[in-house]
matplotlib code that plots the C-alpha trace (Angstrom):
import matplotlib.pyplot as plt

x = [-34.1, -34.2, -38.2, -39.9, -39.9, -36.4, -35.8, -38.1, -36.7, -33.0, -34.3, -35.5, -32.4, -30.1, -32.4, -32.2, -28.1, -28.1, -29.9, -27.9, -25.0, -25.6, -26.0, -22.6, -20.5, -21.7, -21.4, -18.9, -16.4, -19.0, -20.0, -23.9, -25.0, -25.2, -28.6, -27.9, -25.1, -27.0, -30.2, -27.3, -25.7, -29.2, -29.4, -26.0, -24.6, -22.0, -19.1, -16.7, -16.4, -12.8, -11.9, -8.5, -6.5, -5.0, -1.5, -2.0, -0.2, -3.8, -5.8, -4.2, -4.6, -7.7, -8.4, -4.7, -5.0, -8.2, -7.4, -3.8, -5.7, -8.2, -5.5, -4.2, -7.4, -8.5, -5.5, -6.1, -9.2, -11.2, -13.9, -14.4, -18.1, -18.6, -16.1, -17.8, -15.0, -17.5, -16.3, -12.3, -13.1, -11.5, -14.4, -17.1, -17.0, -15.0, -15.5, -14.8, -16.8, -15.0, -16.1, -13.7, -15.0, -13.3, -15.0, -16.1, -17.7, -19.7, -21.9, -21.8, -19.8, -18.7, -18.2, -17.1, -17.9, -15.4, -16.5, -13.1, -13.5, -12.3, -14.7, -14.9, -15.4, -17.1, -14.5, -11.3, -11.1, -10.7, -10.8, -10.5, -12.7, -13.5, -16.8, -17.4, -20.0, -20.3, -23.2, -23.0, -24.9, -25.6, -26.3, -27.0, -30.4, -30.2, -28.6, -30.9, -34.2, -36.0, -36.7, -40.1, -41.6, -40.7, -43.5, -44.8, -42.7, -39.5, -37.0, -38.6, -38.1, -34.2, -33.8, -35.5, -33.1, -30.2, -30.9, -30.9, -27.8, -26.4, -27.5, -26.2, -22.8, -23.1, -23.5, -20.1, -18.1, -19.4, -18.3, -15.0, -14.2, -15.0, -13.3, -10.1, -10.8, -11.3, -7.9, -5.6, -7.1, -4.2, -4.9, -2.6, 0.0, -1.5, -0.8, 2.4, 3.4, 1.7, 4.1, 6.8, 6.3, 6.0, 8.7, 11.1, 9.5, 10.8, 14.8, 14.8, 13.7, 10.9, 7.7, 4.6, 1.3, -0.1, 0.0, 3.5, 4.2, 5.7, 8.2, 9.3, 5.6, 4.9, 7.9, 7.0, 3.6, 4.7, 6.8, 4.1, 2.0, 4.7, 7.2, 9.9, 7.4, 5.1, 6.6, 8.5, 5.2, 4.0, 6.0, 4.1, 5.6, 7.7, 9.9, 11.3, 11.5, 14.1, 14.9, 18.0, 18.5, 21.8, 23.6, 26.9, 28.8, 30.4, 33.9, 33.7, 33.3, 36.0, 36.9, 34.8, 34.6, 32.1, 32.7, 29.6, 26.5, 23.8, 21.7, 24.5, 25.1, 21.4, 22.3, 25.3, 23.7, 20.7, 22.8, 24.9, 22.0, 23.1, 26.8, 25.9, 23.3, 20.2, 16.8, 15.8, 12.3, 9.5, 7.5, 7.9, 11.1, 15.1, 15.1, 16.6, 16.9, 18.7, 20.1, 22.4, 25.6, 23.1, 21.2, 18.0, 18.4, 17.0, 17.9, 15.9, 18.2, 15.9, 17.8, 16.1, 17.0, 17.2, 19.1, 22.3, 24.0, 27.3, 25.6, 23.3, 20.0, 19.1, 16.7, 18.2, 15.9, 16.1, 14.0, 15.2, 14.4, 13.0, 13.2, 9.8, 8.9, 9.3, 13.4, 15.9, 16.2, 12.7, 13.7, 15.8, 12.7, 11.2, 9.4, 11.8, 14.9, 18.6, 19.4, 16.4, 18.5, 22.1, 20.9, 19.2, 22.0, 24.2, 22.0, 22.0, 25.6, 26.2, 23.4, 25.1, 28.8, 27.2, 25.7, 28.6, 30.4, 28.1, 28.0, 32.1, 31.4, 29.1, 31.3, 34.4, 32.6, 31.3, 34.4, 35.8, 32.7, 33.3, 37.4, 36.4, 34.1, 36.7, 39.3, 37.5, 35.9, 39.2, 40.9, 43.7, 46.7, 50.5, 50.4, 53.2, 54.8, 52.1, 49.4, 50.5, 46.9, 45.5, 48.2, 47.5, 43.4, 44.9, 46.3, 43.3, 41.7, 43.7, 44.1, 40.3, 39.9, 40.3, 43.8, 45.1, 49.0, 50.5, 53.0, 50.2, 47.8, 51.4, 54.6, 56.7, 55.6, 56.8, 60.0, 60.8, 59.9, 61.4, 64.7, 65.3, 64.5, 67.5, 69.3, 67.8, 68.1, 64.6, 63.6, 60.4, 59.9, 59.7, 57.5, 54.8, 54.5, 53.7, 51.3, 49.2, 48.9, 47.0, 43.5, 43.1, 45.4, 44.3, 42.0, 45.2, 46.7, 50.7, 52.2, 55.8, 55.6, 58.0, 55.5, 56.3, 59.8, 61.8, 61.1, 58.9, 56.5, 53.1, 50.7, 46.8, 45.2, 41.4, 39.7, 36.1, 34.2, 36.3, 35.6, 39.4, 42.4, 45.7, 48.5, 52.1, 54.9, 58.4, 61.6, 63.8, 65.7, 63.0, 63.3, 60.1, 59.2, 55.3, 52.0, 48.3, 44.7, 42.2, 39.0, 35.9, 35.2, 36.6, 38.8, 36.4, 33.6, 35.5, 34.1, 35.3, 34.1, 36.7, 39.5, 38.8, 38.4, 42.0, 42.9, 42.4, 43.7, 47.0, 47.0, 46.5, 49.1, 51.8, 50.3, 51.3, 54.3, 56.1, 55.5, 56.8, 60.1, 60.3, 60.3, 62.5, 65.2]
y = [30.4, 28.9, 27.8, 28.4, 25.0, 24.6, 27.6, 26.5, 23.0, 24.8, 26.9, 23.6, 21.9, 24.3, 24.9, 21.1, 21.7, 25.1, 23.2, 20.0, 22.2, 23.6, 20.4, 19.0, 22.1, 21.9, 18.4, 19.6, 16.3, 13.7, 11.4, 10.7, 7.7, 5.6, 5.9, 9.9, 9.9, 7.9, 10.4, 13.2, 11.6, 11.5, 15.3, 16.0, 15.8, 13.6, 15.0, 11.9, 7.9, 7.0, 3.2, 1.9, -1.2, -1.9, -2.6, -5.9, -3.4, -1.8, -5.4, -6.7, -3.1, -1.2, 1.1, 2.6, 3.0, 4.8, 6.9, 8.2, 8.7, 10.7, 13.2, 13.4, 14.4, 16.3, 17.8, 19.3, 21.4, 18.1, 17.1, 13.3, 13.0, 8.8, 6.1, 3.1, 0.7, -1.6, -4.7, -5.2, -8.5, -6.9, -8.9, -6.3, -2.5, -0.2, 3.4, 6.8, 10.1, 13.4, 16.9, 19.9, 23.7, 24.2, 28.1, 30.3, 33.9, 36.3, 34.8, 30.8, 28.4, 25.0, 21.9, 18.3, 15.0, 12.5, 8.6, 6.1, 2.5, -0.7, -3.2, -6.5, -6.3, -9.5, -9.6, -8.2, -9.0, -6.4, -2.5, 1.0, 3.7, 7.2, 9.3, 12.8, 14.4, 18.8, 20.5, 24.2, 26.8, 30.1, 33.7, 34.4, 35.3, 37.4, 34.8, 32.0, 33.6, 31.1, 32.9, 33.6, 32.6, 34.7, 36.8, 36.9, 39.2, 38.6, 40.6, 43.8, 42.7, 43.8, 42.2, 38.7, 39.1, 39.9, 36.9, 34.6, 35.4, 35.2, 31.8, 30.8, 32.4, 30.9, 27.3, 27.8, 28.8, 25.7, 23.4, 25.2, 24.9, 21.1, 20.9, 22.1, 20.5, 17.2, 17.5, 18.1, 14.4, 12.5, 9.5, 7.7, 10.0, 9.0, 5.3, 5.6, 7.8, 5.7, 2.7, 4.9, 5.7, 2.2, 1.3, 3.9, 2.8, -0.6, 0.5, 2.6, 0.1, 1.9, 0.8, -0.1, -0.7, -2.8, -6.5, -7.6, -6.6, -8.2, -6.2, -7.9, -8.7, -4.7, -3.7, -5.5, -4.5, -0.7, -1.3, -2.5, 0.0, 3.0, 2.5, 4.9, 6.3, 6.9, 7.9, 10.8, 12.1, 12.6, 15.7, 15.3, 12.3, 12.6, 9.7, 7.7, 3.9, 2.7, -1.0, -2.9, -7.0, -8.0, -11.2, -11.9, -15.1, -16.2, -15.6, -11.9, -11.4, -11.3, -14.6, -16.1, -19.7, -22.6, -23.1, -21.2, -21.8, -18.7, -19.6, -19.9, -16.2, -14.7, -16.8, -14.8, -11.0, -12.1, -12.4, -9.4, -7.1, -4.5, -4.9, -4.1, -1.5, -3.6, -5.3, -8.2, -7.9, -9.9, -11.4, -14.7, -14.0, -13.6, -9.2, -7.0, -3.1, -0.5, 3.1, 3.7, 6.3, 8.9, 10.2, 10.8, 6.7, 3.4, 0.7, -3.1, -6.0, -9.3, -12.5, -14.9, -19.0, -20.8, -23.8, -21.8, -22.0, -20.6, -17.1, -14.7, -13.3, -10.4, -7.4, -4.3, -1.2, 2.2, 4.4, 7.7, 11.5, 13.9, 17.6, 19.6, 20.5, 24.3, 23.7, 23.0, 19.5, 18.6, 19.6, 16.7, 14.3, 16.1, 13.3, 12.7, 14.6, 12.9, 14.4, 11.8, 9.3, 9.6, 10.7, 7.5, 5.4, 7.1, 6.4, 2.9, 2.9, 4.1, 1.8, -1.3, -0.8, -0.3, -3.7, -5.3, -3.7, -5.5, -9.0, -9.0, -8.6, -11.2, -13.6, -12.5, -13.6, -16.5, -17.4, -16.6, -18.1, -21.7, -21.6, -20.2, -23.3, -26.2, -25.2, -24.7, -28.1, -29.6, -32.1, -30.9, -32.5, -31.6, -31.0, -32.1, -30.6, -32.7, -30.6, -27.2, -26.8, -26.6, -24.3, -21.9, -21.9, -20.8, -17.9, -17.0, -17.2, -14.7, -12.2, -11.8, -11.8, -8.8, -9.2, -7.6, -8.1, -9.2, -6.6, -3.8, -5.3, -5.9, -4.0, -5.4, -9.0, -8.8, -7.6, -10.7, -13.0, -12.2, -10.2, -11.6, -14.8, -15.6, -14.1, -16.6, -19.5, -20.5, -23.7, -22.8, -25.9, -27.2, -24.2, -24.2, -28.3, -28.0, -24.9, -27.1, -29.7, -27.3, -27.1, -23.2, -24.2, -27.7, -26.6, -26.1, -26.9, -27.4, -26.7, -27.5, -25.2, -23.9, -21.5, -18.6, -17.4, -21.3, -23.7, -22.4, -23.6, -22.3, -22.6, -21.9, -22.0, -21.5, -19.7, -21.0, -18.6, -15.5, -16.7, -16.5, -17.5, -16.8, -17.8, -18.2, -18.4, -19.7, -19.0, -21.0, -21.0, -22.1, -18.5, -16.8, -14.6, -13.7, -13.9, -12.3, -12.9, -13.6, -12.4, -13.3, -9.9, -7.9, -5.0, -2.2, -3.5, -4.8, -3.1, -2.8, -6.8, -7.7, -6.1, -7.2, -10.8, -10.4, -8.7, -12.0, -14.0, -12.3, -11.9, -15.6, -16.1, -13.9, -15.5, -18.6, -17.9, -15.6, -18.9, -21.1, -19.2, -18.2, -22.5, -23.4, -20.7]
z = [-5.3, -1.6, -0.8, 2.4, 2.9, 2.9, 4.7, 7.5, 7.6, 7.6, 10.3, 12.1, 12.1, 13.1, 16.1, 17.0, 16.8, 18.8, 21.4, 21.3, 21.0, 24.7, 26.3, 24.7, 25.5, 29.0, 30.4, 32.8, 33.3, 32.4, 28.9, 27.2, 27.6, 24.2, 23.2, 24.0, 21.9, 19.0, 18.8, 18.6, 15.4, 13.8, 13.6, 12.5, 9.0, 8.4, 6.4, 6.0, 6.4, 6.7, 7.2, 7.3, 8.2, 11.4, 12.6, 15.1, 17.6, 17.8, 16.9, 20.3, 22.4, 20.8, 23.9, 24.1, 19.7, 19.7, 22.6, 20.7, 17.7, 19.6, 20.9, 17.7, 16.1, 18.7, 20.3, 24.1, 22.9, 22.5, 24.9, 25.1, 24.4, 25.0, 25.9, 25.1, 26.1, 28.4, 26.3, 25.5, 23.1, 20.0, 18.2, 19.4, 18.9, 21.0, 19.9, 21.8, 20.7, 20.5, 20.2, 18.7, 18.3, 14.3, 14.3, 16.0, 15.2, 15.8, 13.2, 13.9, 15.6, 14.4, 15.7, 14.6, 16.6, 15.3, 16.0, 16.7, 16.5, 16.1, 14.3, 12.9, 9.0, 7.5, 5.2, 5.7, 9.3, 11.6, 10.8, 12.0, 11.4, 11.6, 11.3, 11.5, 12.1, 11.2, 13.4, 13.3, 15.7, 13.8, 14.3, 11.2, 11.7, 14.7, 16.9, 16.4, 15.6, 13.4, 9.9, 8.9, 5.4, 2.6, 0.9, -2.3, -3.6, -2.2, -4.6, -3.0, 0.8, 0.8, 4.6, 3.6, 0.9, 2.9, 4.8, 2.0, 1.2, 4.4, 4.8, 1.4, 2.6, 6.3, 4.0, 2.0, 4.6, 6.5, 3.7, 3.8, 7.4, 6.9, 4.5, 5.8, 9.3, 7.7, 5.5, 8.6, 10.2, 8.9, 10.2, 8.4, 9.9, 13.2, 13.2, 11.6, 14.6, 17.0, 15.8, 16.3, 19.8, 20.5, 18.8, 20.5, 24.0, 23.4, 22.2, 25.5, 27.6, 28.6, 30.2, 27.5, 29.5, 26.6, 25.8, 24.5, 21.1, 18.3, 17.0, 14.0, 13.1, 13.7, 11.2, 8.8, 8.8, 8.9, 5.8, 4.3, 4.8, 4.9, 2.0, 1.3, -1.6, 0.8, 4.0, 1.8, 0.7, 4.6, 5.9, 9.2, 10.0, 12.9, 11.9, 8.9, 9.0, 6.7, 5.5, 4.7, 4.0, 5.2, 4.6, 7.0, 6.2, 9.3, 7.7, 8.0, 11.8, 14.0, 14.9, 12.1, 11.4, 11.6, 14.9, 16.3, 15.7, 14.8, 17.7, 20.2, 18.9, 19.7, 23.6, 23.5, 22.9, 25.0, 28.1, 27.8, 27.0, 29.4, 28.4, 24.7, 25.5, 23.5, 24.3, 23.2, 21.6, 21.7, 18.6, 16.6, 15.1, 17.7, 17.1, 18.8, 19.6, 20.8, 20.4, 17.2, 17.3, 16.7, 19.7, 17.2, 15.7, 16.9, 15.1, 15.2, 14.0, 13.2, 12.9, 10.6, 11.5, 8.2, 7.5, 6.0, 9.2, 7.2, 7.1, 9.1, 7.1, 9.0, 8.6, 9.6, 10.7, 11.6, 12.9, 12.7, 13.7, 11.2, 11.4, 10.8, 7.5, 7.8, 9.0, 6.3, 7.1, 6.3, 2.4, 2.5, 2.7, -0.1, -3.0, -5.3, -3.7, -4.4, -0.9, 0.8, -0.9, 0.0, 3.6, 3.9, 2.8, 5.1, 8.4, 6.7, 5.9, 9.9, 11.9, 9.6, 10.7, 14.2, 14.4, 12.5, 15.4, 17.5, 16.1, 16.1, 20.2, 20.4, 18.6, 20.3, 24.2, 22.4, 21.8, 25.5, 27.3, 25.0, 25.8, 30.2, 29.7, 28.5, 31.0, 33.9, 33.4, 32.3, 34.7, 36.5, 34.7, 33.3, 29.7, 27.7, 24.2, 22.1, 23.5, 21.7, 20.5, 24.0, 25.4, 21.9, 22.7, 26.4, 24.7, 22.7, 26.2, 27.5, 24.3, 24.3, 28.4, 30.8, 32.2, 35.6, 36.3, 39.7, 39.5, 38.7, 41.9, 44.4, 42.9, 45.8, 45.4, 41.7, 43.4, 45.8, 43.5, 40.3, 41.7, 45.6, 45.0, 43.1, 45.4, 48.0, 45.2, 45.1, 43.4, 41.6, 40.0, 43.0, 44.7, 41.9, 42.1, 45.6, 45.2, 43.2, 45.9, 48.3, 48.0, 47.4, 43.9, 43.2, 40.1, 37.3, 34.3, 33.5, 29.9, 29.3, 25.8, 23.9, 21.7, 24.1, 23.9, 23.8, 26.6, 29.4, 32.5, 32.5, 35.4, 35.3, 38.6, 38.4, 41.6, 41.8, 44.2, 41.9, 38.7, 38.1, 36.3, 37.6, 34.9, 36.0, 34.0, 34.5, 31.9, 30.3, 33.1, 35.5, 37.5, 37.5, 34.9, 35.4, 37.0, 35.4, 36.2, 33.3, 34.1, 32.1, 30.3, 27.7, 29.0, 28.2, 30.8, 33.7, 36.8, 40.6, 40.9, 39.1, 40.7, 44.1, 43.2, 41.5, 44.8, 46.7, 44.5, 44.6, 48.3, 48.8, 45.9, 47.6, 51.1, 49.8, 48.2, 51.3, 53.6, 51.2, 51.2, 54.5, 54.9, 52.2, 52.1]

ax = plt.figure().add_subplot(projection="3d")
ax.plot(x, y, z, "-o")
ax.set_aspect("equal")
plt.show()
């Protein structure tokens, strides 16, 4: 049986809350003060100490971590109680104060004040932690009437009696609601989500008002923390990270060889960011990020430098959408289920050939960028037949470049020069040698080949203000057989640009040309 001293200091208690309940739940837009919010904690029962590590995404940005875990815990019901965020020196406390109603009835109400903070342990370094705190306002006693002491005989007072057991009722339902309230925290689930967001911020390119992050530093530490095991166990998870090592020898990209080296590649995809549709990341390691084939998948590709420079060591991560747990595909995450499995291996299996995809495009304009370099630094000369390898890297050139014919840009230029102009006997040995000579032309190279169909003439005039190659080419018979401009892009990303500088260069090409003849026929 309950004494009256218990009963009274019950009574006493729950007075204290009902009162500090009133001024909480009516502080209309504005916060306690600290040593308010301290005398509050004293008369409330604390339900559950939770401390847990931190990611350094919230060591390096406390305020914007506490305040996500606060909407998580407290969703759009919660009232912010205290933000005590005075000091940002991750060394001292930072801690916010919410409020949630759990139940409410006709016979008591319910309330938890959860504390968020970021500390400094003297041992493991720097921690999170949450404290909650259960204060309950009841009406069990004829909406807040204190109870009086019991009497001597209190088996024949049925009301005393009644009230006894309402009070021992009104306590287990308390310690159930807490319960249950205190189950459906999930922190964990929190900060995994929290990485998630940032992480999908930084694929998309999207603005992150924090300090920069270091991503490669931040998915290893989720990993860590969140490993397959684990992250199947946690259907409230709104995403799955998953892991692969990969090892690519230089051999099997496109182009492969030893003729690149691994950091000329990460130049390579950091200056055509746009072009591949990626970010480079920040952090201590070259990583970067980007959307994968699937709308719902970002994938984070981390590029180790060790001192194998025959092979890339990379980290491969995706990041990938999961379906609630109610819909169908939620089952497919289940702990232990052969279908998590082989659906993992396949967003694998699908973000690897993407960024195999992507490596072989990097390498390929590696390659173009090193050949647009030699020639249009080369000296203007005539090549003769010893210099097949040159003329053979000038085809490589042009296989990998974005090509625009003279006859596609000027139809009727094609016309007079390849059909008229033997009618009017033109000389273009002759013509071409004393193109070169003017100073719109004088940047070229001559090959006298016979790799291309017998014994030809090949000229490659580089424009300077177009960025372009024009390559003319003269038969066996010395009559003229073609005319292209190189551009320096692949074929699936030349723009409007690159059409009008091949535009001018034909027109002062067939400029050139129509004088020429109209002098020498």
């Amino acid at each position: 049986q309950l004494s009256s001293t218990i009963l009274l200091r019950n009574t006493a208690i729950h007075t204290s809350q009902n009162l500090l309940l009133h001024r909480m739940t009516n502080l209309k837009g504005k916060e306690l003060s600290v040593s308010a919010m301290d005398f509050i904690l004293t008369h409330g029962n604390l339900v559950k100490t939770e401390v847990f590590p931190l990611i350094q995404a919230a060591v390096s940005n406390p305020t914007p971590f506490i305040m996500y875990l606060k909407k998580s815990i407290s969703r759009s019901e919660g009232v912010i109680l205290l933000k005590n965020f005075a000091n940002q020196i991750p060394q001292i406390n930072n801690a916010l104060y919410t409020m949630n109603k759990i139940a409410d009835s006709k016979y008591y109400t319910a309330f938890l004040i959860h504390e968020i903070t970021v500390f400094r342990h003297p041992a493991k370094g720097l921690m999170g932690r949450c404290r909650s705190w259960l204060f309950s306002n009841s009406k069990a006693n004829g909406h807040g009437i204190s109870v009086r002491e019991p009497r001597a005989k209190i088996c024949h007072n049925r009301k005393r009696k009644n009230s006894l057991v309402n009070r021992e009722w009104e306590s287990l339902m308390m310690n159930t609601i807490a319960s249950v309230a205190m189950s459906h925290l999930n922190l964990s689930g929190a900060i995994f989500n929290f990485v998630s967001i940032l992480l999908r911020r930084t694929a998309e390119k999207q603005a992150i008002k924090m300090s920069p992050l270091n991503v490669p530093l931040l998915l290893q530490e989720l990993m860590a923390l969140f490993p397959q095991r684990i992250q199947i166990r946690m259907p409230q998870l709104w995403h799955r990270l998953l892991h692969q090592e990969m090892v690519v020898h230089k051999s099997e990209l496109h182009m492969g060889g030893s003729w690149f080296s691994i950091q000329g590649l990460i130049d390579s995809m950091s200056r055509r960011q746009s072009i591949y549709n990626i970010v480079k990341c920040s952090g201590h390691q070259d990583c970067f990020a980007g959307l994968a084939p699937d709308k719902d998948m970002h994938f984070f590709l981390t590029i180790h430098s060790g001192r194998n420079q025959d092979a890339l060591s990379l980290d491969l991560y995706v990041l990938c959408l999961t379906r609630a747990c109610w819909e169908i595909e939620g089952y497919f995450f289940e702990d232990g289920s052969p279908h998590a499995k082989k659906l993992s291996q396949h967003i694998l299996d699908v973000s690897k050939k993407h960024t195999l995809g992507l490596l072989d495009k990097a390498v390929v304009d590696l390659r173009r960028d090193l050949l647009w370099e030699k020639y249009t630094t080369m000296e203007s000369k005539s090549h003769d037949g010893a210099s097949d390898d040159i003329f053979r890297e000038l085809l490589e050139m042009r296989s990998i470049s974005s090509l625009v014919s003279v006859a596609e840009l000027d139809p009727h230029l094609m016309e007079l020069l390849i059909n008229d102009s033997n009618d009017l006997d033109i000389n273009w040995l002759d013509a071409l040698s004393s193109m070169v000579k003017g100073p719109a032309f004088s940047h070229y190279q001559c090959f006298h080949t016979s790799i291309e169909a017998g014994n030809c003439l090949v000229y490659l005039v580089y424009f300077i203000e177009e960025n372009l190659f024009l390559m003319l080419e003269l038969d066996t018979n010395a009559r003229f057989k073609s005319g292209t401009t190189i551009g320096r892009s692949r074929e699936d990303v030349a723009g409007e640009s690159l059409n009008e500088n091949a535009q001018k260069v034909v027109q002062m090409f067939a400029t050139w040309s129509l004088f020429w003849i109209w002098n020498n026929s």
